[in-house]
DOVEX-120737 format. One record per residue (C-alpha): residue in one letter; z, y, x. Coordinates in steps of 0.02 Angstrom, whole numbers, plus 50000, padded with zeros to 5 digits. Example, Ala and Ser with C-alpha at 12.3 -4.5 7.8 and 13.67 -1.06 7.14 Angstrom:
<res=A; up=50390; north=49775; east=50615>
<res=S; up=50357; north=49947; east=50684>
***
This chain:
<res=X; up=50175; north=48660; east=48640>
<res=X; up=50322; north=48766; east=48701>
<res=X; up=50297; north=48853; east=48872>
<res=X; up=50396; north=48951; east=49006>
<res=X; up=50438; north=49095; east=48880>
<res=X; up=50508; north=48990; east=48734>
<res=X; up=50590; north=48840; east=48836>
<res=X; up=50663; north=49001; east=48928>
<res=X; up=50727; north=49071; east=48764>
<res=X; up=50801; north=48900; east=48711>
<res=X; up=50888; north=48868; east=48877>
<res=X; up=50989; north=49045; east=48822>
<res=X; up=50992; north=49033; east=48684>
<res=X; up=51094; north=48834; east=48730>
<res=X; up=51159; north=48925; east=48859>
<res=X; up=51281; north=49028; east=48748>
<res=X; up=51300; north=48867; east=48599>
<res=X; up=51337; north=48737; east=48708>
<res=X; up=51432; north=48776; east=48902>
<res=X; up=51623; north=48741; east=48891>
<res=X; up=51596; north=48620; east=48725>
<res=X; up=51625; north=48438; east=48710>
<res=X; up=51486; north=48310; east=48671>
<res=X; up=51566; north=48174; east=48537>
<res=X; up=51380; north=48069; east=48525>
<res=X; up=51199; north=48081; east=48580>
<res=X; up=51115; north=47968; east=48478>
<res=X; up=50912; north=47909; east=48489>
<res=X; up=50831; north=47895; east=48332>
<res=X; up=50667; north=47860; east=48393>
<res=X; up=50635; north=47715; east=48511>
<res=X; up=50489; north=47812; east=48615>
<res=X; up=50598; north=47962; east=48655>
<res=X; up=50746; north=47892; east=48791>
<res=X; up=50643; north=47866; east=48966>
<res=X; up=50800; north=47791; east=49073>
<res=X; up=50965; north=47685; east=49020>
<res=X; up=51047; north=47696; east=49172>
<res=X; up=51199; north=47774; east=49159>
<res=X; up=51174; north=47754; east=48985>
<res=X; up=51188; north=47890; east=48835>
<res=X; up=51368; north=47838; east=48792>
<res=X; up=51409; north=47902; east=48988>
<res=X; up=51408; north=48090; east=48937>
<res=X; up=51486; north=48066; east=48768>
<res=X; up=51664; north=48138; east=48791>
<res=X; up=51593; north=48268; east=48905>
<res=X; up=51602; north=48453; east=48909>
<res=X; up=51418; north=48531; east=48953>
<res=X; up=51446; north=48634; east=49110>
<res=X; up=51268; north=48718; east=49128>
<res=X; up=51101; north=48740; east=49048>
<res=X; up=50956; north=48765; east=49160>
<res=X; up=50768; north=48779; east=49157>
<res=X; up=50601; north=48692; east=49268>
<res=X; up=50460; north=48734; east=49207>
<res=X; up=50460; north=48658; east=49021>
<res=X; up=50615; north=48543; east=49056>
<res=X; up=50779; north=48582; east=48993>
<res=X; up=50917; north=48526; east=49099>
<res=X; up=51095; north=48511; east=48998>
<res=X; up=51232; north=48476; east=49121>
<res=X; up=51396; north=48372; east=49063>
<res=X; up=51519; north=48260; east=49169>
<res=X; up=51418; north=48254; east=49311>
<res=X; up=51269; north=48189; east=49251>
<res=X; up=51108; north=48272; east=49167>
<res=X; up=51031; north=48260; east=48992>
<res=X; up=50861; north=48326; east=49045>
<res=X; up=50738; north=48375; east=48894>
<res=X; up=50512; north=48396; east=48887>
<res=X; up=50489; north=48442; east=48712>
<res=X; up=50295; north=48400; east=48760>
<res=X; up=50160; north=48450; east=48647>
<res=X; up=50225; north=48429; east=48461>
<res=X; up=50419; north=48419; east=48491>
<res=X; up=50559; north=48551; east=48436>
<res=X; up=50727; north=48584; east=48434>
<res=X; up=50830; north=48620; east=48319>
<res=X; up=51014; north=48667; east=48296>
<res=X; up=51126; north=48634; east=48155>
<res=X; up=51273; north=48683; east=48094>
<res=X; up=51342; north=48548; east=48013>
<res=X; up=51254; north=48336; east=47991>
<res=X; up=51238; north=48237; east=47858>
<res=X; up=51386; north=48113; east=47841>
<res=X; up=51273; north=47960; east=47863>
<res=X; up=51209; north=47919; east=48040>
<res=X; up=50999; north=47954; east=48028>
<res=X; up=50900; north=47813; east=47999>
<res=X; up=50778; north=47745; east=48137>
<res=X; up=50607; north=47773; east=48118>
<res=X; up=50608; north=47877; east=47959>
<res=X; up=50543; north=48047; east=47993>
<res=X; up=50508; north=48163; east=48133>
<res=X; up=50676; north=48157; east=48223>
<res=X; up=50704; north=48075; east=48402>
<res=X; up=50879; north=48118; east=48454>
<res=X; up=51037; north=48184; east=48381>
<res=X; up=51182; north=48264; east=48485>
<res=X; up=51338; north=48321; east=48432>
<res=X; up=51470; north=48418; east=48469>
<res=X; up=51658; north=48424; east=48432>
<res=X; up=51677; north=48534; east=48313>
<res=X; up=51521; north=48453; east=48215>
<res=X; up=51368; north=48537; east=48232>
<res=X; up=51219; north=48513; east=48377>
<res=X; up=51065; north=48493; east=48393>
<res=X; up=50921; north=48369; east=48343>
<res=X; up=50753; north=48345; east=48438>
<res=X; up=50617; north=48314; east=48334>
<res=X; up=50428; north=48296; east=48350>
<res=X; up=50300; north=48290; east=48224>
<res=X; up=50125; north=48188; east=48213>
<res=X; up=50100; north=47985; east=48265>
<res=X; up=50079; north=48031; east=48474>
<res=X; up=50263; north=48019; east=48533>
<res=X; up=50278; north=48106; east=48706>
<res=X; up=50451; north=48178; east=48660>
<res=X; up=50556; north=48139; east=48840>
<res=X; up=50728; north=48130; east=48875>
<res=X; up=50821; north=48063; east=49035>
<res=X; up=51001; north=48041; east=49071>
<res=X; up=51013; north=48069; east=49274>
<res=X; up=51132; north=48095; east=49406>
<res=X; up=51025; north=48197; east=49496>
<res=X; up=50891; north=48306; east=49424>
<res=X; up=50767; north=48261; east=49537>
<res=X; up=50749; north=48079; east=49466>
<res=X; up=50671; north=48135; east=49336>
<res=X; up=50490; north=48108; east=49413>
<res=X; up=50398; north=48279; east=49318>
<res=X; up=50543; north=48393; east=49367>
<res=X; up=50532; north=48313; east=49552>
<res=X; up=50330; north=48368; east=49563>
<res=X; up=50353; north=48539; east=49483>
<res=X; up=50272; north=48677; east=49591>
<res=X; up=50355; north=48851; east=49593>
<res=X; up=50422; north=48948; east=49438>
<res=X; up=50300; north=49110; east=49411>
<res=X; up=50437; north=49214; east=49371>
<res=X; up=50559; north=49175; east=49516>
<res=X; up=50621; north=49322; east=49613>
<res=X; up=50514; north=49264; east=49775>
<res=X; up=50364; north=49207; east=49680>
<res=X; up=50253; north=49354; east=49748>
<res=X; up=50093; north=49385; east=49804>
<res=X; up=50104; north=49313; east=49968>
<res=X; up=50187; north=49151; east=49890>
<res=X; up=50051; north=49140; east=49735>
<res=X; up=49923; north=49157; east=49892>
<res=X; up=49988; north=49027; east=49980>
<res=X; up=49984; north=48934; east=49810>
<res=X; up=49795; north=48936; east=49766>
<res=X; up=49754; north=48917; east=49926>
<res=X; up=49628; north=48766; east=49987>
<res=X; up=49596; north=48743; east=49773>
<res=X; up=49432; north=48689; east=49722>
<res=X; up=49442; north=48696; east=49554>
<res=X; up=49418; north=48807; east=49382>
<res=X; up=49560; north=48927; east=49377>
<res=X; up=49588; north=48880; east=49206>
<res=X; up=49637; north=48689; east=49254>
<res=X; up=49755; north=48769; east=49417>
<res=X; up=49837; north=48887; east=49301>
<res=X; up=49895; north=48721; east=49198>
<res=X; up=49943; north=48600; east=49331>
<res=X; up=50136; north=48584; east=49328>
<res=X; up=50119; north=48538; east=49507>
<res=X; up=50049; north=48708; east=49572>
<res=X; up=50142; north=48823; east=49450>
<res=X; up=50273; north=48766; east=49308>
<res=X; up=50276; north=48825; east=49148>
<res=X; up=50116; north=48866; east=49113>
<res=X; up=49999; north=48796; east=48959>
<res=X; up=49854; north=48797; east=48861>
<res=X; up=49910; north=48948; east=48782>
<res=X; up=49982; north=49067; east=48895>
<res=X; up=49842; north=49020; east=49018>
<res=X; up=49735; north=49094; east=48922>
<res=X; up=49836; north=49272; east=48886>
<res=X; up=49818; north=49264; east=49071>
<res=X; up=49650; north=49262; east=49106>
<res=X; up=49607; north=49376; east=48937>
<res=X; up=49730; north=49518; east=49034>
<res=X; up=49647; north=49489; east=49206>
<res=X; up=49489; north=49492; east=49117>
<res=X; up=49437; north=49331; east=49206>
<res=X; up=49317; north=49177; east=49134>
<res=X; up=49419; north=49024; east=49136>
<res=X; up=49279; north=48925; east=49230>
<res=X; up=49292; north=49033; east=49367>
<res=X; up=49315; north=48928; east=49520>
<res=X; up=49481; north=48958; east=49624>
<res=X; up=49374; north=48974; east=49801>
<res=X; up=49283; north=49114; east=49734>
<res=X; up=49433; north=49234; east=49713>
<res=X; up=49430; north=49380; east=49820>
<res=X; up=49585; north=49474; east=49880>
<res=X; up=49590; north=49619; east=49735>
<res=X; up=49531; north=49464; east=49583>
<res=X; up=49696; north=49369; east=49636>
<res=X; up=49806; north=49487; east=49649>
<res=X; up=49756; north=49537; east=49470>
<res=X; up=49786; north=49390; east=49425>
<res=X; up=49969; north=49369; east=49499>
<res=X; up=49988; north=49563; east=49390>
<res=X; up=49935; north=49485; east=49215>
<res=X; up=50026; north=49298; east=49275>
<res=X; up=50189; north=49409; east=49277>
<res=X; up=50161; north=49536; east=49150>
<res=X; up=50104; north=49388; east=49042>
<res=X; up=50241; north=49289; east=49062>
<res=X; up=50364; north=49412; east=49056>
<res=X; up=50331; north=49506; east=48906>
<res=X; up=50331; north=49349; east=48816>
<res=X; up=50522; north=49303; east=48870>
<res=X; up=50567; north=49479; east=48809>
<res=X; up=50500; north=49453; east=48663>
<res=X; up=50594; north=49274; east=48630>
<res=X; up=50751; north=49342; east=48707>
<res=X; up=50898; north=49336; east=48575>
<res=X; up=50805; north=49244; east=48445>
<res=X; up=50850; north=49094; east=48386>
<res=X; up=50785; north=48933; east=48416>
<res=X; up=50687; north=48925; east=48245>
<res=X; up=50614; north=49076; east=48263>
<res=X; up=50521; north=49033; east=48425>
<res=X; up=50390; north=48987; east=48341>
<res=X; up=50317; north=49101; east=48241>
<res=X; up=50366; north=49248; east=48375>
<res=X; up=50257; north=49159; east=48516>
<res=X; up=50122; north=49131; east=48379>
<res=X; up=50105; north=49324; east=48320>
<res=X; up=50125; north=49390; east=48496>
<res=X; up=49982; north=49295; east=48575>
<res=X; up=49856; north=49419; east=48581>
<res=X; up=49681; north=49278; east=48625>
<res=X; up=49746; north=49104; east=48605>
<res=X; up=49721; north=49030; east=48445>
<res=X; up=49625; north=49201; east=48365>
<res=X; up=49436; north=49116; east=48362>
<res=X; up=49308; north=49218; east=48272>
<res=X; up=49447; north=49369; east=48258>
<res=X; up=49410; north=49543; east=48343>
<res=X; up=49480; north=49549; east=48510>
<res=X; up=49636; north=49686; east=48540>
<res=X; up=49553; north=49743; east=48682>
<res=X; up=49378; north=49783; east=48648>
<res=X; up=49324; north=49734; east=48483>
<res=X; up=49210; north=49590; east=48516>
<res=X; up=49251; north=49412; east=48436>
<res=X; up=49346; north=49290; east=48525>
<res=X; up=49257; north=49131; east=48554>
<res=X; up=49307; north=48954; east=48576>
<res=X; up=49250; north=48811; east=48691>
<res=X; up=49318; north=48629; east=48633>
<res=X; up=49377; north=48500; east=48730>
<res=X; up=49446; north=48302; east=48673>
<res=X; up=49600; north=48355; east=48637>
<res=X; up=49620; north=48547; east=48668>
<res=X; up=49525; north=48693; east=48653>
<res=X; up=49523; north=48845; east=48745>
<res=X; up=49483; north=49032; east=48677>
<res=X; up=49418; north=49190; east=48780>
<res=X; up=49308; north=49372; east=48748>
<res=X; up=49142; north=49362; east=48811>
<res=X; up=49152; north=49537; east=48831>
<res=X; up=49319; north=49548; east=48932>
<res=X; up=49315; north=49388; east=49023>
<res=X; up=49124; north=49324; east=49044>
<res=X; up=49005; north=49486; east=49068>
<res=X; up=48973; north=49438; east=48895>
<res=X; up=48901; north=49273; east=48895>
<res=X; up=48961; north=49151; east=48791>
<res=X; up=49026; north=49001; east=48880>
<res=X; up=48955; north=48822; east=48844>
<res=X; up=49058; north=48721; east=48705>
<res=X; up=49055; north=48554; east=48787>
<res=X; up=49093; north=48453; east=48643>
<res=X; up=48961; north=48538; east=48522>
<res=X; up=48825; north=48494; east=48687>
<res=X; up=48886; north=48322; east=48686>
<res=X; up=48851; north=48307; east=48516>
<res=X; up=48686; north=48372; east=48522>
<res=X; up=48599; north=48274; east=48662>
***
């Protein structure tokens, strides 16, 4: 799933390929992937895009006064192309959603891979009617995101920090995977409850939040959009690396499995060295 650091990358990386251009179509291939109809898609056709902005995971394309706002959710991708086919796509064949292009004939398509389509686009005249942009809690790399505001953030939660880190209504951006690099660099279990953080814990936490975070959108700056990928997959450092040595001190990185996600951690730098409970493997065994 793209996260702050490579929705980040693809907002400049639109930024620079699409402000000042005209759109000529924007054109749903899939029937699961366009969430509103009023104004309708063939409103901002004949536009020029004015801005590109980020929240959280959304993309926000601005053009004629209205907003084509983007959640590439877990499996969906964007890609840009220089030139299309002469034949408009066909519905339903394939992994692409949405087609838009420009006036001098390339774009971009939206595509997303596998049978769950979560894919979302909206066509607003006001960002904030898109109901997950309107619930988003502060970006973690906004100039007055500091201590006192990430403070002010986790306070009164009850919960594992894991699951806080991850809820786009306390802090957008963040997913499975970078929640993770996280709590690997603040050397912190995931099941750690939120009540139990003292002063010096969360303010380590806020360090590798930041550091995290930040690194990554380095790293993605001034690629393009298909390299995104692979760069956010060879610079994660925990995520995704079970049974592999850990970078930091050696020991192997373990895994604990959930319905539909997993989650991956040292023992060593996170848990005192205990291994933590695989839920789904218990489950199984009872």
């Amino acid at each position: 799933m793209p996260e702050l650091p490579e929705v980040e990358a693809l907002r400049e990386f639109l930024d620079s390929h699409l402000v000042g251009r005209g759109i000529v179509r924007v054109l749903p291939v899939a029937i699961s992937v366009l969430k509103t109809y009023d104004p309708p898609l063939s409103a901002v056709e004949g536009a020029q895009v004015t801005a590109v902005d980020r929240h959280g995971k959304w993309l926000d394309i601005s053009a004629g006064g209205l907003h084509l706002v983007i959640h590439l959710a877990r499996a969906g991708w964007l890609q840009w192309k220089d030139e299309f086919p002469a034949a408009p796509p066909r519905p339903g064949k394939g992994p692409l959603a949405l087609r838009t292009v420009l006036a001098e004939g390339d774009g971009f398509d939206l595509t997303e891979a596998g049978t769950t389509k979560r894919l979302a686009v909206h066509l607003v005249r006001d960002v904030a009617d898109v109901p997950g942009v309107a619930s988003l809690g502060p970006d973690p790399l906004a100039d007055d995101f500091d201590r006192a505001a990430f403070a002010r953030v986790l306070a009164g939660e009850r919960r594992q920090i894991k699951g806080a880190l991850r809820d786009q209504s306390l802090i957008a951006g963040i997913g499975n995977a970078y929640s993770d690099e996280i709590l690997h660099a603040a050397k912190m279990s995931p099941f750690k409850p939120v009540q139990n953080l003292d002063d010096a814990e969360r303010d380590a936490l806020y360090d590798a939040l930041r550091a995290t975070l930040g690194d990554a959108v380095e790293r993605s700056r001034g690629l393009a959009a298909g390299r995104l990928k692979s760069e956010k997959k060879s610079g994660l450092r925990i995520h995704g690396r079970t049974g592999e040595p850990c970078p930091v001190c050696g020991d192997t990185v373990r895994e604990v499995s959930f319905s539909d996600s997993s989650l991956q951690y040292c023992p060593t730098c996170q848990t005192g060295g205990k291994p933590l409970a695989d839920r789904r493997l218990s489950r199984l065994l009872k």
